[in-house]
C-alpha positions as CSV (number, residue, x, y, z in Angstrom):
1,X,10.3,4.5,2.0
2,X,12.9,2.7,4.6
3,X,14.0,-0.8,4.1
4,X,15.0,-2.7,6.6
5,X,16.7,-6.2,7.0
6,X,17.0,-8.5,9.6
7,X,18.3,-12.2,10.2
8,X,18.5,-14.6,13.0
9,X,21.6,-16.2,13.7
10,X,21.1,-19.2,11.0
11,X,21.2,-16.9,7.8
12,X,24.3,-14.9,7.4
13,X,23.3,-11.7,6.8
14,X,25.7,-10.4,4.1
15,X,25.9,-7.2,2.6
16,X,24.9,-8.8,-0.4
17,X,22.2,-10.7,0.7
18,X,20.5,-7.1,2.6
19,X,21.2,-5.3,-1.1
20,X,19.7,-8.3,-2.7
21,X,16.3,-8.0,-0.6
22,X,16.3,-4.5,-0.6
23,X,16.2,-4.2,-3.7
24,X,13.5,-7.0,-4.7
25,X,11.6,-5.2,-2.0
26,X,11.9,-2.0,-3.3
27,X,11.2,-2.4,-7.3
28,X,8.2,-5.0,-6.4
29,X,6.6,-2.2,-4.1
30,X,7.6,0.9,-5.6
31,X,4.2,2.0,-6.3
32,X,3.4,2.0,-2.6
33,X,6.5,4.3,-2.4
34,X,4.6,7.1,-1.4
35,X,2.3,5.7,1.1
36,X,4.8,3.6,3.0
37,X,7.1,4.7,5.8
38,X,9.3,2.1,6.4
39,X,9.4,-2.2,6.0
40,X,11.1,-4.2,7.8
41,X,12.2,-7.7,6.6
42,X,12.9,-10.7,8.9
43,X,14.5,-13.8,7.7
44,X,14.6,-16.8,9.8
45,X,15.5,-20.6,9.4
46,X,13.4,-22.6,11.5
47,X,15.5,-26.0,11.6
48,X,18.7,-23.5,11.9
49,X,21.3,-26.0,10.6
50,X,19.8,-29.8,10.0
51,X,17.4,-29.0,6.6
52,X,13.8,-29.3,6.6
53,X,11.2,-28.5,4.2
54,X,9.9,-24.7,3.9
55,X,12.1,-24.1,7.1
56,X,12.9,-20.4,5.7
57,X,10.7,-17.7,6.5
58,X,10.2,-14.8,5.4
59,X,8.2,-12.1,7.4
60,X,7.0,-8.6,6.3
61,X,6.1,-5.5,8.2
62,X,5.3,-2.4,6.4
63,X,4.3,0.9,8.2
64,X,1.6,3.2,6.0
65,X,1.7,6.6,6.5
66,X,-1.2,6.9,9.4
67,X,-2.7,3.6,9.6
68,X,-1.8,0.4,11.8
69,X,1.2,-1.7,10.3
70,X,1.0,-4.9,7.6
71,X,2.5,-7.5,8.3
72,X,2.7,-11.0,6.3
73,X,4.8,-14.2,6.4
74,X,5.7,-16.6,4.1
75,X,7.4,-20.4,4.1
76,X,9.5,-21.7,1.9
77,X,12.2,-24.4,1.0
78,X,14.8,-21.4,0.1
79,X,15.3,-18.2,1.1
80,X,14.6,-16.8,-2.5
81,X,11.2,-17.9,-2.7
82,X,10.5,-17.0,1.4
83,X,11.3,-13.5,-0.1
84,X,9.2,-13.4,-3.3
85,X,6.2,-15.4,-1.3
86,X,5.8,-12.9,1.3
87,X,6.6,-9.7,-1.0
88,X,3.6,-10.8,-3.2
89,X,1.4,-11.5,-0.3
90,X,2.3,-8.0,0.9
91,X,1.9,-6.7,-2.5
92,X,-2.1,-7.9,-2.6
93,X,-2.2,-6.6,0.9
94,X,-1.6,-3.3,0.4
95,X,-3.3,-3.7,-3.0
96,X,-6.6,-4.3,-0.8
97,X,-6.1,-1.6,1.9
98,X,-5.6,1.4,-0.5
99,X,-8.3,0.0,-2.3
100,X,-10.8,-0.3,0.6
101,X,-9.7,3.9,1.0
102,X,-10.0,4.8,-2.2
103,X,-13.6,3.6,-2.6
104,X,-14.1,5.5,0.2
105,X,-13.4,8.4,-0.9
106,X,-15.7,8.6,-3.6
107,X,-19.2,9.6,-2.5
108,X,-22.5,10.6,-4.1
109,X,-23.8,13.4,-5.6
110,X,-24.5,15.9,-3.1
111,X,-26.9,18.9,-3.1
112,X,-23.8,21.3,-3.0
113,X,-22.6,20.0,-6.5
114,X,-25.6,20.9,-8.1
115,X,-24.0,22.7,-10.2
116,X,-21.9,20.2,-12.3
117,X,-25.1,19.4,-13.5
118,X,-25.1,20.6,-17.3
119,X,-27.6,23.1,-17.8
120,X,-27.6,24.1,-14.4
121,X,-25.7,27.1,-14.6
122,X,-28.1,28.5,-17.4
123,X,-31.3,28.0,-15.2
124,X,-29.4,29.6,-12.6
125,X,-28.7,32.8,-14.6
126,X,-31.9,32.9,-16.0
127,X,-33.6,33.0,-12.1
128,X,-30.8,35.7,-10.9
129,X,-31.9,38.1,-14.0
130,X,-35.8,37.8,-13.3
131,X,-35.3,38.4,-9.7
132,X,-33.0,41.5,-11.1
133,X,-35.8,42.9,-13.0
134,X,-38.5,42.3,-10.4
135,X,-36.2,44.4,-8.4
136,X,-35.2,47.1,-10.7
137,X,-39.2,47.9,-11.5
């Protein structure tokens, strides 16, 4: 999976601070690791610089592996918790998508798997050595 990290002109966008929400990104969505592509992280300060409450934002895009992109946003009065908002509101997201397509992919019983039915086998071997015998006489 690809991070990347982007920030408007207001937030300085230090090596640090791209390490920093890299890896929260990364260890908070490392089960997704395999399904993901790429995210992209966008910080932003609304007021720029006169202060304002929940003026940071935080916005999330994440690209599964052949499916249309996530993407969530989240306000907050630092940077730190703009971050940690909108990776947990990511987090549930993806939580719910793979969900939704793993109960899809369980289905019913079907005629064809018949045979995982215990006993099944035995009736079945019994009805292939009568019709032998019926044969062989």
């Amino acid at each position: 999976m690809q991070i990347q990290v982007h920030s408007d002109n207001h937030i300085e966008g230090s090596v640090r601070l791209v390490e920093w929400v890299s890896a929260s990104v990364a260890s908070k969505l490392e089960r997704f690791d395999d399904e993901l592509t790429r995210i992209v992280v966008h910080l932003h300060d609304d007021n720029g610089a006169k202060a304002g409450a929940y003026d940071k934002r935080c916005q999330i895009e994440a690209r599964p592996k052949g499916l249309q992109p996530i993407s969530v946003t989240h306000k907050a009065e630092s940077l730190e918790q703009a971050v940690d908002g909108s990776i947990e509101k990511l987090h549930n997201a993806l939580e719910h998508q793979f969900g939704k397509l793993r109960s899809k992919r369980v289905t019913p019983l079907h005629a064809d798997e018949a045979s995982d039915i215990p006993g099944q086998d035995a009736l079945l071997q019994e009805d292939f050595l009568a019709e032998e015998q019926l044969r062989a006489v």
